[in-house]
N, C-alpha and C positions, 0 to 999 in steps of 0.2 A: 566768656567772650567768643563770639565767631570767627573761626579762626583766619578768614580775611584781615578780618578787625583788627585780631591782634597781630598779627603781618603787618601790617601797614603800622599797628601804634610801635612798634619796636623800632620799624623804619625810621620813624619821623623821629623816634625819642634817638638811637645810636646815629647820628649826624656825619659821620664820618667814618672812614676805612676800619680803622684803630678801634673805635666801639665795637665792628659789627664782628671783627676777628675775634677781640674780647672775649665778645656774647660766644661764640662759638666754641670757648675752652672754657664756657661754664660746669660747674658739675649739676647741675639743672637740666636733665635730658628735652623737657621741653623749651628750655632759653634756646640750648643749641640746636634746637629743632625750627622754632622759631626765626632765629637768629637767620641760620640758612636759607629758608623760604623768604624771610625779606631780601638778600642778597639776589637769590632767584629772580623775585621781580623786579628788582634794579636794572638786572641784564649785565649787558658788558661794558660792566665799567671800568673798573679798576682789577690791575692784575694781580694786586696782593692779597684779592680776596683766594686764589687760586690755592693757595700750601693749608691753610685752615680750611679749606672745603678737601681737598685732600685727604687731610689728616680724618676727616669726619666720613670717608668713606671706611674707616676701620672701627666706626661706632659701637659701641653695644645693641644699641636699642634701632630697631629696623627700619621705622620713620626718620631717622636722621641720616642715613645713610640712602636713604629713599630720596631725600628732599636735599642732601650735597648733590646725588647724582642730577637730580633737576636743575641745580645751582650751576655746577661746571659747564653741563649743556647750554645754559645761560649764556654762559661766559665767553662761547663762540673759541675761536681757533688759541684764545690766551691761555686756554683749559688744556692745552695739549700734553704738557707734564701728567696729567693726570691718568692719561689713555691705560697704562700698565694697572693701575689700582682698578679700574672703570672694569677693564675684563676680568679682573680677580673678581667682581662681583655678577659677573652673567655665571656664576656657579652659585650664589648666593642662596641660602636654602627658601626664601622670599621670595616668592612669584613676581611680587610689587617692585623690590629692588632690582632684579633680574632685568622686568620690564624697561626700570626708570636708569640701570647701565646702559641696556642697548638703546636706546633714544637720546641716550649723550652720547654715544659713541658716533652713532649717527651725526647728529648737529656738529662733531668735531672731525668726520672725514673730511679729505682721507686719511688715515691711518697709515702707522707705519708697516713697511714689510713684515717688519718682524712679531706681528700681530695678525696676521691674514690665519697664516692656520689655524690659531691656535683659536680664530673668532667660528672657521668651518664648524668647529664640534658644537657650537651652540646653534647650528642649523636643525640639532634632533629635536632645541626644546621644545616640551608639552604648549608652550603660550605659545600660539603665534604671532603674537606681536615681536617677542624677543627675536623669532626668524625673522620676522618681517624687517626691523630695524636692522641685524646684522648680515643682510642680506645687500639692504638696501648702503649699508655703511662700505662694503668689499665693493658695490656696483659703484661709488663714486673713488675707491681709493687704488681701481685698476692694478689689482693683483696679475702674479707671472707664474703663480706654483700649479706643476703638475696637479700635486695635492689638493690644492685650492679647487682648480679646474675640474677636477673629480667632484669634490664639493658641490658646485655650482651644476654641474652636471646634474646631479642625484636630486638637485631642489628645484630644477623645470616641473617636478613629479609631485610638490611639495601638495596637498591638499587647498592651500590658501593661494590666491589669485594673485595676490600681492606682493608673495615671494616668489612665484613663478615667472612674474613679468621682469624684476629685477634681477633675478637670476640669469636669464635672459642678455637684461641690458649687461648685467657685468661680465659676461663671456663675450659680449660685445665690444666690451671694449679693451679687454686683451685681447683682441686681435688673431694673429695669426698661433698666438700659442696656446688658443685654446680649440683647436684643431678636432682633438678627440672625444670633442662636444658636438660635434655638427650632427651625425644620427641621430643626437638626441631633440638638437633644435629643429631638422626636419620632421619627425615625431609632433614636438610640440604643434608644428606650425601646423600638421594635419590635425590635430585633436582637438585645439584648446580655443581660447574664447577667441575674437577679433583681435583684441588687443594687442593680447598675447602673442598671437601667431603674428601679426607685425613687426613687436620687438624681437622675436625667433628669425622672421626672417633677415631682419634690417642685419643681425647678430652674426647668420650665416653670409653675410655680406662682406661684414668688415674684415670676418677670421679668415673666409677664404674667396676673396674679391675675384679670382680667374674660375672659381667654380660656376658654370653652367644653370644657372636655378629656373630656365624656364622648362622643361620636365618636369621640374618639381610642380612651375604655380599651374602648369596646364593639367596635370594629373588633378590639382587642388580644384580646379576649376569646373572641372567633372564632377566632382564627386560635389561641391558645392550644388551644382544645377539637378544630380537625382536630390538632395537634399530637400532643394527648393520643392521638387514636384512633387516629394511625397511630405509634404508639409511640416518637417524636421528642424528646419530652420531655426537656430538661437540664439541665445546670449552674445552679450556685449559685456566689456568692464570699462565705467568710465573715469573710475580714480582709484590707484592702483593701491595707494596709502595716503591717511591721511596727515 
């Protein structure tokens, strides 16, 4: 059966909360697999599907744990017990899982403090997606840490456009304590695509509001117009993630 098909027949058949947690403690890896991707497309509905998706982040088998993490994401801010387990899996030896943490980690920012650093170390991973979402998770949960700041610092430089601009916005919006970023968000603002250099600048605005930046865009603005003339001229980003 296509596994839409059977998503949706399981849906229709467990009618209730109580079924679908049920299905979830089957010793059937694919019921429990199943069982969670119909919950998935439910959304958020109910909160007690939240301790059985949970528990199903400590699965054996890698698609169920792939597909709780999809579920909790689902489940919008009711999922937020779950944030502690969600990051024990952005170490997950599954690229797939790894992936499908940081994207519910996302959908459930902000996060708590006590999670900010410990999400920085998953800025080195190999997928950029995982940077991309745990980037974008710190850019809405307005981290305060030195450590963090360093962090978000080191990922303006990241290879992917996507975590550069969010990196960006989250230095943006701590504010003034993220002070020991501005070099580098001037940097950005000279190098990097439109976009980018927008949220760099807008960043160096909020953190240090009595700072002087017109030096900066008048120097920017020179160098923009030899650009021009010697027909250099480039890129644009126009969606930063999807």
């Amino acid at each position: 059966m296509h596994a839409q098909a059977l998503t949706d027949f399981i849906a229709s058949q467990l009618t209730t909360a109580d079924d679908l947690v049920e299905q979830t403690l089957s010793q059937d890896p694919i019921q429990r697999y199943y069982a969670a991707k119909a919950i998935a497309e439910l959304g958020p509905v109910d909160p007690a599907f939240v301790p059985a998706l949970h528990h199903l982040l400590q699965d054996d088998e890698f698609n169920v744990r792939l597909a709780a993490c999809d579920a909790l994401g689902a489940m919008g801010r009711d999922a937020i017990v779950s944030v502690k387990g969600l990051c024990h899996l952005l170490k997950d030896k599954t690229i797939g899982v790894r992936e499908s943490a940081a994207r519910a980690l996302h959908a459930l920012a902000p996060l708590p403090e006590s999670t900010h650093r410990s999400l920085t170390l998953e800025l080195t991973d190999f997928n950029p997606k995982v940077r991309e979402h745990v980037v974008a998770a710190l850019a809405v949960s307005q981290p305060k840490s030195v450590h963090v700041t360093i962090a978000l610092r080191d990922a303006l430089f990241d290879q992917v456009e996507a975590v550069r601009w969010y990196a960006a916005a989250a230095l943006g919006e701590m504010g003034p304590n993220a002070k020991i970023a501005v070099p580098a968000l001037v940097t950005v603002f000279f190098e990097d695509v439109e976009i980018i250099q927008t949220a760099a600048m807008d960043a160096i605005k909020l953190i240090s509001p009595k700072l002087d930046v017109a030096p900066v865009q008048k120097i920017y603005g020179i160098k923009q117009n030899q650009l021009y003339q010697n027909g250099l001229y480039g890129s644009s980003l126009s969606n930063p993630i999807a």
